[in-house]
Each structure stands twice: as C-alpha cells, then as structure tokens.
N, C-alpha and C positions, 0 to 999 in steps of 0.2 A: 268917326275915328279921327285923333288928333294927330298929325304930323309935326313929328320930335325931329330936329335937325342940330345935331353939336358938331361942331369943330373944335378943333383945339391943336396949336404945335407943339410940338416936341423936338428939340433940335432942327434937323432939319426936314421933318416929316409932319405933312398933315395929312391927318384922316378926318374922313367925314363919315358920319353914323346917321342913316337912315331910317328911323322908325315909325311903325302904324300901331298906334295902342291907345287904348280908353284912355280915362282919364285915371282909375285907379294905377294901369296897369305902367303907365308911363314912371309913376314913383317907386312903383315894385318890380316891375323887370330891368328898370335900367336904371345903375346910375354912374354917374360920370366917373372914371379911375385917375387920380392925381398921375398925369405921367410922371419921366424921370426931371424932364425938362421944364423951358417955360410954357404955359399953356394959357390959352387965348379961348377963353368956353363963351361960348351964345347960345340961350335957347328959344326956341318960338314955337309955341305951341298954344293950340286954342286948345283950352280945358276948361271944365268947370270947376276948380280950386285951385288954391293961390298955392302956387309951386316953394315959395320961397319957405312962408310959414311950416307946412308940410314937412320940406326937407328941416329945415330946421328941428321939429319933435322927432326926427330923426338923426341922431347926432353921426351914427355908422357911415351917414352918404358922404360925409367928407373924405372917408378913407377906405370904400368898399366899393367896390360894383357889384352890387348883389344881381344874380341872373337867375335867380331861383323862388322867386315868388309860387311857382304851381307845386313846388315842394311845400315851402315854408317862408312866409317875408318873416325882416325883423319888424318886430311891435316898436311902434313908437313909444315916445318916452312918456308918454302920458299914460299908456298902458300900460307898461313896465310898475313905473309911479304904484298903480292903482293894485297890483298883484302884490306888492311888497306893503303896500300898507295893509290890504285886510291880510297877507300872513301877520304882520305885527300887530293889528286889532286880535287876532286868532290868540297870538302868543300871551295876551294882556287878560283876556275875555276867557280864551276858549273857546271850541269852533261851531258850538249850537247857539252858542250869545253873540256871535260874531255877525252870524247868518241871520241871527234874528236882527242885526241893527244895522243890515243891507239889504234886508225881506224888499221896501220897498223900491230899491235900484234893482234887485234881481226882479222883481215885475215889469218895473220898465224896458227891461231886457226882452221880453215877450211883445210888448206893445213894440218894440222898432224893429224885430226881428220881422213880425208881421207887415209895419209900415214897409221893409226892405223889399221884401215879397208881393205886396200888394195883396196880404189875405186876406177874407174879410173879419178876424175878429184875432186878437193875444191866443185865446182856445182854441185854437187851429195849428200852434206852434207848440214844438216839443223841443227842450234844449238835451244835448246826448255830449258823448265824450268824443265823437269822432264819425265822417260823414259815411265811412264803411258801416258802421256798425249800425247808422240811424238807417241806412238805404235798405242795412240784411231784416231789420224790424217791419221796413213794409213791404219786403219782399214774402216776408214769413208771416203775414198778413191774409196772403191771396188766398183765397177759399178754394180750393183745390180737388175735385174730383178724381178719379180714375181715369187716366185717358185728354185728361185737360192738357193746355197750352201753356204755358209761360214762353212768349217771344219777346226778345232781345232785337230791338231795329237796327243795329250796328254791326257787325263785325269786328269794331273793337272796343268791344265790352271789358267793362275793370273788371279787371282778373277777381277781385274781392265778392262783387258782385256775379257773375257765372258760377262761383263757387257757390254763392248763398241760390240762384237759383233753381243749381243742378242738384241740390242737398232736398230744398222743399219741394221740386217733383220728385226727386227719387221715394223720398217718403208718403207720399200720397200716388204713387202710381201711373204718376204726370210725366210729361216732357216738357222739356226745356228746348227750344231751338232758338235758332238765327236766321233773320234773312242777310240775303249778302247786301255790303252796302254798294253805292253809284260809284262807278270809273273815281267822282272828285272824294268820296269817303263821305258822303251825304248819304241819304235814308232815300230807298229807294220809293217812294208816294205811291205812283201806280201803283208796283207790286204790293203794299201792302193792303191801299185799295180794292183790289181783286182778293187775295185771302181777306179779307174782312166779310165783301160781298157774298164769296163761298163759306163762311163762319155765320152768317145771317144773323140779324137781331134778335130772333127768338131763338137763336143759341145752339143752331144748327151743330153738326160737325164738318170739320174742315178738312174734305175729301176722305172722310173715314178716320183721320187722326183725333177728332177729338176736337172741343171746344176751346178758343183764346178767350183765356181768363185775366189775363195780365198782358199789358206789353212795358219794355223795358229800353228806356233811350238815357245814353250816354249824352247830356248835351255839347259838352267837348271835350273830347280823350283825352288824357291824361297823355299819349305817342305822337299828337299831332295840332296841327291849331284848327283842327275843321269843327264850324260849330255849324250844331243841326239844327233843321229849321222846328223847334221846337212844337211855337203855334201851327205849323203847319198839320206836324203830327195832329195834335188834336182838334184840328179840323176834318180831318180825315176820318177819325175816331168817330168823332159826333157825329158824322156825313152817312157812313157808312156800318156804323154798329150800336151808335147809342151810346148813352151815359151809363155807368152801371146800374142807375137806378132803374133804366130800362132794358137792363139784360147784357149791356157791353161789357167791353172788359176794363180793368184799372187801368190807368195810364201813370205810370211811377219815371219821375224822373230823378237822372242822377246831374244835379246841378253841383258838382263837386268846383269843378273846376269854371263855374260863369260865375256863381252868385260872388257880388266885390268885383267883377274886372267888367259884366254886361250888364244890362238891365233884364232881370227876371221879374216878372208878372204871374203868380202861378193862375190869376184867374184868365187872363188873356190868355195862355197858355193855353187852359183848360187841363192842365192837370190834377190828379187824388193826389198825388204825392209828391214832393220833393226834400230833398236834401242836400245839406251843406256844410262846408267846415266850415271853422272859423281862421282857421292860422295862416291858411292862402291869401287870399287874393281881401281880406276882411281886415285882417292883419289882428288877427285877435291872439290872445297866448293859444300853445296847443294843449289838445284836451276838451275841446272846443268843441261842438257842432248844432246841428239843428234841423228839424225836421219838420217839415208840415205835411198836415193830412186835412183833405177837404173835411170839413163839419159835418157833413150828411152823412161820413163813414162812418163815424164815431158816433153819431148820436142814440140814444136811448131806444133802443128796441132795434136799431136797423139791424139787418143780417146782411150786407154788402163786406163783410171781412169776417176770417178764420178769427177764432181764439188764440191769442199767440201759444207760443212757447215754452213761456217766461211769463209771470203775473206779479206783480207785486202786491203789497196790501194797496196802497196807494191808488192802483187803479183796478183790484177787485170791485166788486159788486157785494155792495155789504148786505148780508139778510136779516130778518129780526132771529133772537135769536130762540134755541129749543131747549125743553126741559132737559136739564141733564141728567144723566140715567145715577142712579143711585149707586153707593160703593158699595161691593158686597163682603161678606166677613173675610175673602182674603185679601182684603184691600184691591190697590191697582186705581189706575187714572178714570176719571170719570168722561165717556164721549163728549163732543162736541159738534156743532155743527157741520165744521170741516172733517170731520172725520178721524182727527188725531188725537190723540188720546193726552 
C-alpha cells in the first residue's frame, strides 16, 4: 500500500489528509478539492504510475474530489474519446459494420481481461453488462440437488447476490446459508474447515443438512473496506474437500469491488469463478463487466455445472440436423429439431 500525504492552506487553516490506497485507488478515491483560498498541494507517494499523466487524462481532478470510485469513477478522457467515436463510426456505418471494424479490439478485450486475472487462456473470460448480473450467471450455474448447500462465507453478502442464491436453492430444493463472519469481518477458516471435513470429499452430508455444492465469498463488501483472505479460502477448499473435479464444491467469487484497485489472481486464488465490473475501480464506461469461469467447467462433455436458465443460440449445442416431417393437406409448419414449429 502507498501512502498519500497532501497538505494544502486555505486562509488560515491547514489540513492534512492521510491515506492508505493501491495505486489505482489513489487516482479514484481521492482527489485533491481546489479550496476557497491559497493552496500549497505536495504529494508523495510510491506507485506504480506516473500520477501526473493520469490525472491529466483526467481533466474532472482539477475541479472535483471524487470519493466514489466503489460506485462509479469518472472514465478518463481517453475512454470517453473512444465511446464517442464508435457511436460516430455506429452513426456513419451502422452498428453490425461498426462492430465488424472493432471485431479485432473487442478480441483484445478478452486477451487483457484474462492477462488482468491471470487466467490461463481469452476462453476463460466472458464480457457481460454488469458484475450482478455476470455473478447471478454462475450462481445459476451450480448443479443443485435436493437438500444441497449453497454457502455464503460472509455475512455481508451483496444483497444482489443472496437474492440470486436464495432463488436457485429455493428452485431446486436446496439451501442457502451463511456462516458468520470473525469479530474483524473476515472469513471464519477453521469453521469452515470443520464443515468441509463433516461434508467429506465423497460428498457426504453435512450433519444431515445435505451436500455444499457451492461456496460464495464476497472478496470486499461493497459496507466496508475488509478484504478476505481470498487464497486462503481456497486453500482450505482444496485441503479439505477437493476440487470439483474430485467431488468439491465450486468456489464463485464476487470480485466486484478488488479487481482495478488489488491484485486478483484467479488461479493463485483457485477459484471456478469470478466477476467484475468494469466502471469501478477499472474505470471503464458503465454497462461494463466480466466474468471468468475455470476452462475444465465448461469444456465439452464435463458435467461439473447445471444447464443454465437462459441459452442462447451462441452458446447452444448445435446438432445435425433431422428430416422434417412433411406438410399435410391442412397445411401448418413443418417440426424441427428444436421442437418449434
């Protein structure tokens, strides 16, 4: 962590602002407010970017203290820039020719999304419109019996998310619970070490409740600045119940609030999942987000995840196709394979 120290007078007042923030977080949570007076600004701070440039593609820091980056930072001007020229490529082209003659930037988008993460391949990443919406996707993922588990390692779970969890046990016959978190708002390890060990690797039930299919960590609330020991969880996981490929359960994280202001790893991690926006802490426009799923979930044949919800053509499963059944004299649509007429 970099320590940020400004001073500056105002008449006959100085204050002094003390801060502990990354390096993203240093240009997104704080920036300096022109007082009314003369002002005398110094900063010093060890980061890995050159502050000056930075603010500068920021033209707002001269005249805002923004303090709301875990909402929404402003996009700098370069972003800004780039949103207004493909709507004006959109308005010139049209928005399927437009897309076609940024195909290969939106690819790249995939490759650094992954580099950010540390996944190991672009096919691992899924871009979405919002990091609710990409987390409720691998929540409603979890393969779900009667009697199963969905745990929450928090207590303060985004609200978004206990909604998406409480929906896809209630549909499947499942529970959703919570363990409580530590006295500091950390994950309690032991205890979830012990239900893991009474959950067993061959997928015991856990004191008659039923199997943890899922666990669900918040890595830093959205009501507070505690961040969980992420890796830690999933050393526990792997310690104590296995990878899913060996009968454990998913590990789905909600990096809403790290990915842009810490360094997430999702294989050092060892998480299946994660998500993230983009308008936080990334400073991308909103509308934004992203998701990764380990490769071994998704790939061809495995049965480690539900069918979702929702299918599009895109990522159906295409078959060859069948004779279609002949029209008969009172007309009427002819079957197809899907079923619809």
């Amino acid at each position: 962590l970099a320590r940020l120290t400004v001073r500056w007078t105002a008449r006959a007042c100085l204050a002094e602002l003390v801060m502990r923030a990354s390096a993203s977080s240093v240009l997104l949570a704080f920036v300096p407010l022109r007082p009314t007076g003369r002002r005398v600004l110094s900063v010093r701070a060890s980061l890995g970017v050159d502050v000056g440039p930075a603010r500068a593609d920021t033209p707002s820091t001269s005249r805002w203290a923004h303090l709301n980056a875990a909402g929404s930072s402003p996009p700098p001007a370069s972003v800004l820039r780039a949103q207004i020229s493909h709507l004006e490529l959109e308005a010139e082209l049209g928005g399927y020719a437009a897309a076609q003659a940024v195909a290969e930037a939106e690819r790249n988008v995939y490759s650094s999304c992954a580099r950010l993460l540390n996944a190991a391949s672009p096919g691992e990443i899924a871009l979405l419109d919002s990091s609710a919406s990409a987390f409720a996707k691998a929540i409603y993922s979890v393969p779900l019996q009667p009697g199963d588990i969905m745990l929450s390692l928090n207590d303060a779970e985004y609200a978004a998310n206990a909604v998406a969890m409480l929906q896809h046990a209630k549909r499947c016959g499942a529970q959703a619970l919570t363990i409580r978190s530590t006295p500091d708002g950390g994950v309690d390890l032991p205890l979830l070490a012990r239900l893991l060990q009474r959950n067993g690797k061959s997928g015991g039930s856990l004191g008659g409740r039923g199997r943890i299919r899922a666990v669900c960590l918040t890595h830093v609330p959205s009501n507070g600045g505690v961040v969980a020991d992420a890796a830690a969880v999933g050393e526990v996981l792997r310690r104590y119940a296995g990878t899913p490929e060996e009968g454990g359960p998913l590990y789905l994280l909600d990096a809403c609030q790290s990915v842009g202001q810490l360094a997430v790893d999702v294989r050092a991690i060892g998480c299946d999942f994660a998500a993230a926006t983009g308008r936080k802490w990334l400073r991308a426009p909103r509308g934004t987000a992203l998701l990764y799923a380990r490769a071994a979930l998704t790939a061809a044949g495995s049965d480690l995840l539900a069918e979702p919800p929702i299918l599009d053509h895109a990522a159906a499963e295409w078959l060859p196709p069948v004779p279609r059944l002949p029209l008969g004299d009172g007309g009427g649509g002819a079957l197809n394979s899907g079923g619809g007429a």
